[in-house]
N, C-alpha and C positions, 0 to 999 in steps of 0.2 A: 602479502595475502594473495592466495588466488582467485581467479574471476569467481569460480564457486564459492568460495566462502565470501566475497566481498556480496553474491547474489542472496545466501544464509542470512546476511546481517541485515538487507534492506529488504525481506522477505520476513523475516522475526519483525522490525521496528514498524513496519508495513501492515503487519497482521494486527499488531498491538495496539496503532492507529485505529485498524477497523473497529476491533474489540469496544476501546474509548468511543466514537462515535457510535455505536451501536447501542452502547452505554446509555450512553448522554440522549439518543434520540428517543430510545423505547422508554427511558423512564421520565427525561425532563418533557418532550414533547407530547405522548400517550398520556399523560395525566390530564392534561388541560382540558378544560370543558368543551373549546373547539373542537378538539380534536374529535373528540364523542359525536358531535353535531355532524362534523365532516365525514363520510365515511369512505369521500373519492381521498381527501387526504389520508388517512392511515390506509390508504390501498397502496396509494403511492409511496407511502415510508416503507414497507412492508416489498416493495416490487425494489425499490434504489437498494433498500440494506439486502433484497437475494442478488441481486445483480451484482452489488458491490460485491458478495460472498464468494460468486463465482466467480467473478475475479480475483479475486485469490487462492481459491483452489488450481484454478489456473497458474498462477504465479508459483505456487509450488510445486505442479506439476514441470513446470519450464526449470526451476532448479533441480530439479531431479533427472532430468534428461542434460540440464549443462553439463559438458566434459563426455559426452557419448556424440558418438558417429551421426550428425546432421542434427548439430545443435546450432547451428545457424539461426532456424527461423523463430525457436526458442527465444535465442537471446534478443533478437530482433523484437519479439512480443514483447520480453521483459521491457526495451529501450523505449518503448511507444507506452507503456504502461505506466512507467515512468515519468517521461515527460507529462501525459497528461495529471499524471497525479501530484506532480508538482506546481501545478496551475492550478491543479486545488488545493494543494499546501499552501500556496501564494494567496489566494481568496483567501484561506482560512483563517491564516493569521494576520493578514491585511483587514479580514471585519471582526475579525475579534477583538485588533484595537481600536477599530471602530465604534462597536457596541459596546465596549467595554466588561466583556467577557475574560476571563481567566480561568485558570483553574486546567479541567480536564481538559477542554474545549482544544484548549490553545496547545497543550500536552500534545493532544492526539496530533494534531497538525504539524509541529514540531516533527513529532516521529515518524509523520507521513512524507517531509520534506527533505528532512534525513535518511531515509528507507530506501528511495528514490533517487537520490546522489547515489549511494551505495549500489541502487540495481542500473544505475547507468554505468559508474566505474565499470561492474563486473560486463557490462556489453565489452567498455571499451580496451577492457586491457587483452593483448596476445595470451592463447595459453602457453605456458610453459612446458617444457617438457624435458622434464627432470629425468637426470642420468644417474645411475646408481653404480658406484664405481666399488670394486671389491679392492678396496687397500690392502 
């Protein structure tokens, strides 16, 4: 696989991640009677899931310029986007067997932690550059 497509699959598993947690947060968290009372917290769920958003509009922005001319700092985003989101992969499923949580929770995490391997490969592997031979 190439660094592009290896950035595709942890961009797809990544996004899918968000999806889940945005899931889980608008419909298990917004329900609760707190949440109504509080209205600095659903400001704040509401500010993390756009911020989280654009992060990955970013991220596929950054796959979409990988393999073009000054895809350096690109990939460079992707590596640091990664890391950090693998540290919340790590929280994620480190207290969801804490809490004792399953289900989507742990899903989303999962594919956040795996997305993230995948957008680090793609930092780290050389591109290739395929010769096309006329036999």
């Amino acid at each position: 696989m190439t660094n592009k497509q290896h950035a595709l699959v942890g961009n797809i598993l990544a996004t899918l991640s968000f999806l889940m947690t945005a899931y889980t947060t608008l419909s298990l968290n917004l329900n609760s009677a707190d949440t109504v009372v509080s209205s600095a917290f659903t400001v704040g769920i509401f500010i993390g899931l756009s911020f989280n958003f654009i992060l990955h509009v970013l991220t596929w922005i950054a796959y979409v310029r990988i393999g073009k001319t000054g895809d350096k700092g690109w990939k460079i985003f992707l590596l640091v986007i990664a890391i950090i989101w693998i540290l919340g992969a790590v929280f994620g499923i480190l207290g969801g067997f804490i809490m004792g949580v399953g289900g989507i929770e742990l899903l989303g995490a999962l594919s956040q932690l795996v997305g993230s391997i995948f957008l680090i490969i793609a930092f780290a592997l050389k591109p290739q550059n395929i010769a096309i031979s006329n036999g």
